[in-house]
C-alpha positions as CSV (number, residue, x, y, z in Angstrom):
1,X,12.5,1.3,-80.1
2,X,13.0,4.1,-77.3
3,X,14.5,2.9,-74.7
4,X,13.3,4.2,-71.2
5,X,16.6,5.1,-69.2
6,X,15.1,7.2,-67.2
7,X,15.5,5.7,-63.1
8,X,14.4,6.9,-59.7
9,X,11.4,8.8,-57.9
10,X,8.9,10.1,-59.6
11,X,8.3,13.6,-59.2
12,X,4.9,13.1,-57.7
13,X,6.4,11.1,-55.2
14,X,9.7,13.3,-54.3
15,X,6.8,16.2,-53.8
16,X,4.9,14.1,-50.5
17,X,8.5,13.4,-48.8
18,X,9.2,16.7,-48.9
19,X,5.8,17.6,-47.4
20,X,6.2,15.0,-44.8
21,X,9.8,16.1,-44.0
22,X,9.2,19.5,-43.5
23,X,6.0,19.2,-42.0
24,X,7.9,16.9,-39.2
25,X,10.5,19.3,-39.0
26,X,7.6,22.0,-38.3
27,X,6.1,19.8,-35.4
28,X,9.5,18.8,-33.9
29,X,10.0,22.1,-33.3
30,X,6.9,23.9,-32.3
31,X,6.8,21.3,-29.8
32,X,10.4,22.4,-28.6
33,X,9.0,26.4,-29.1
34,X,6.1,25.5,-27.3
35,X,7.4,23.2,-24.4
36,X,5.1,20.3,-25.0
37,X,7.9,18.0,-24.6
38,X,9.2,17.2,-21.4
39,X,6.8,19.3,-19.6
40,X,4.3,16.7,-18.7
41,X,7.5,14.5,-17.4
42,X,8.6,17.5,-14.8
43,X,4.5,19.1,-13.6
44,X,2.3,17.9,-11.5
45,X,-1.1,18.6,-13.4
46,X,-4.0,19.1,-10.8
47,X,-7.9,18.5,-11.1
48,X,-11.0,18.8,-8.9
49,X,-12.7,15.8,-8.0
50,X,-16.6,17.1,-7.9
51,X,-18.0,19.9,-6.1
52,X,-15.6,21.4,-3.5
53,X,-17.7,22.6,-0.8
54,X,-17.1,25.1,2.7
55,X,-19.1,23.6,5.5
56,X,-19.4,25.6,9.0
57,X,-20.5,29.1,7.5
58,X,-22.3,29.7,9.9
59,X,-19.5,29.5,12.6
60,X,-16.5,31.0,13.2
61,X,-14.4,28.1,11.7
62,X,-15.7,27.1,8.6
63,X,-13.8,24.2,6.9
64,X,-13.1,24.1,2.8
65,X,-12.9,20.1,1.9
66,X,-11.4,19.9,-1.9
67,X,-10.4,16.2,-3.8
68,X,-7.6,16.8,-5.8
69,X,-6.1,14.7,-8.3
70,X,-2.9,14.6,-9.9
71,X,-2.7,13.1,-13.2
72,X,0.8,14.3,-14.2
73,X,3.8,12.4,-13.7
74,X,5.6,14.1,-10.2
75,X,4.1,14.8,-7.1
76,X,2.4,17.6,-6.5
77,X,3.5,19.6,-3.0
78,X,0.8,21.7,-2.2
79,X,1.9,24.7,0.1
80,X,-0.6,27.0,-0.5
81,X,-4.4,27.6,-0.8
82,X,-6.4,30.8,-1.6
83,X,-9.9,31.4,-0.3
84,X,-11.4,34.6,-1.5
85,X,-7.9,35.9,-2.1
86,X,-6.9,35.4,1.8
87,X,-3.9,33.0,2.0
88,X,-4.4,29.1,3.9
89,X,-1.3,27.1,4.5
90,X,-2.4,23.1,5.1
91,X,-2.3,22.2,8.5
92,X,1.6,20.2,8.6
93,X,2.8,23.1,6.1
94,X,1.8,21.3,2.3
95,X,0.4,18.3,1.1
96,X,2.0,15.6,-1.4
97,X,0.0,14.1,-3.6
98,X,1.5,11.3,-5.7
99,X,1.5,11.2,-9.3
100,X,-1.9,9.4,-10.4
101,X,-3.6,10.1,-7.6
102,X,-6.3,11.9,-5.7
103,X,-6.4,13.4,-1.9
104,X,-8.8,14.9,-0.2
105,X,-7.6,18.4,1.4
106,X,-9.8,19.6,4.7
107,X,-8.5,23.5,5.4
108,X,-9.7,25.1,8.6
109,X,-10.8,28.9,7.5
110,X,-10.1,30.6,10.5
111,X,-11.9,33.7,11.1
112,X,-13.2,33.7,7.2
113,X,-16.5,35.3,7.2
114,X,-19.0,33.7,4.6
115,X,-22.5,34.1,3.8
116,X,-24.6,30.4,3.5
117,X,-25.5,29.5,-0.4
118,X,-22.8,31.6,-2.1
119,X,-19.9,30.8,-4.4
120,X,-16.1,31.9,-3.1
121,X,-12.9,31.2,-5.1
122,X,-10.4,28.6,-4.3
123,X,-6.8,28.7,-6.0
124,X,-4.5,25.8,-5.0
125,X,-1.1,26.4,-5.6
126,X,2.1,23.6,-6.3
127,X,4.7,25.6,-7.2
128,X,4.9,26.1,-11.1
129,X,1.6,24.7,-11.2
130,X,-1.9,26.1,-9.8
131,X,-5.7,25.3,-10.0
132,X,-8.3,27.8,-9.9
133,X,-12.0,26.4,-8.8
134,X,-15.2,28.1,-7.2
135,X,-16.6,26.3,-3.6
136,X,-20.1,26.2,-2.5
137,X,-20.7,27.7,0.7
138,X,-22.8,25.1,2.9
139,X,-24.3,26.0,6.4
């Protein structure tokens, strides 16, 4: 009779842990290369809230009224707002919004000249983070 002495992992087996070690390795560290770790923890991430729209075209004052929300996991301090690549500072200086939830931003446009029906571009900016979006123009 043969005796079977042979003991341990088949090689079959020994060939998926490998596999599944280095392919954990791989992701551990593309998500250190690629700052997916960590970065969700220290950003505010921004989103519009439906349609942000300019109303007052037609005078000298129209007013931009944008819902953001935050979903990330800081707030969000909002100094800065582009219209049409002219610079708008909110009214006390910025705006918090808390982590999880959504404001409602009303900018006076001084002196911004805009034509009824068209589209302008709105970039709000929170330090590392900024959100690009496109207002309709209302009379």
């Amino acid at each position: 009779m043969a005796k079977h002495a042979k003991k341990g992992v088949s090689q079959s087996l020994e060939a998926i842990i490998l596999v599944v070690v280095a392919l954990s390795i791989v992701a551990v560290y593309a998500g250190w290369a690629f700052g997916v770790f960590g970065r969700a923890v220290n950003t505010p991430i921004l989103t519009v809230v439906g349609t942000p729209v300019i109303q007052g075209a037609s005078s000298n004052n129209p007013t931009l009224y944008i819902t953001i929300k935050n979903t990330g996991a800081v707030t969000a301090n909002i100094t800065t707002i582009y219209v049409n690549n002219q610079v708008f500072t909110p009214k006390n200086g910025f705006v918090l919004i808390p982590a999880g939830s959504a404001e409602t931003l009303v900018l006076l446009l001084s002196n911004l000249r805009l034509n009824v029906g068209s589209q302008v571009s709105v970039v709000v900016s929170a330090g590392q983070t900024s959100l690009s979006t496109i207002a309709i123009v209302e009379s």
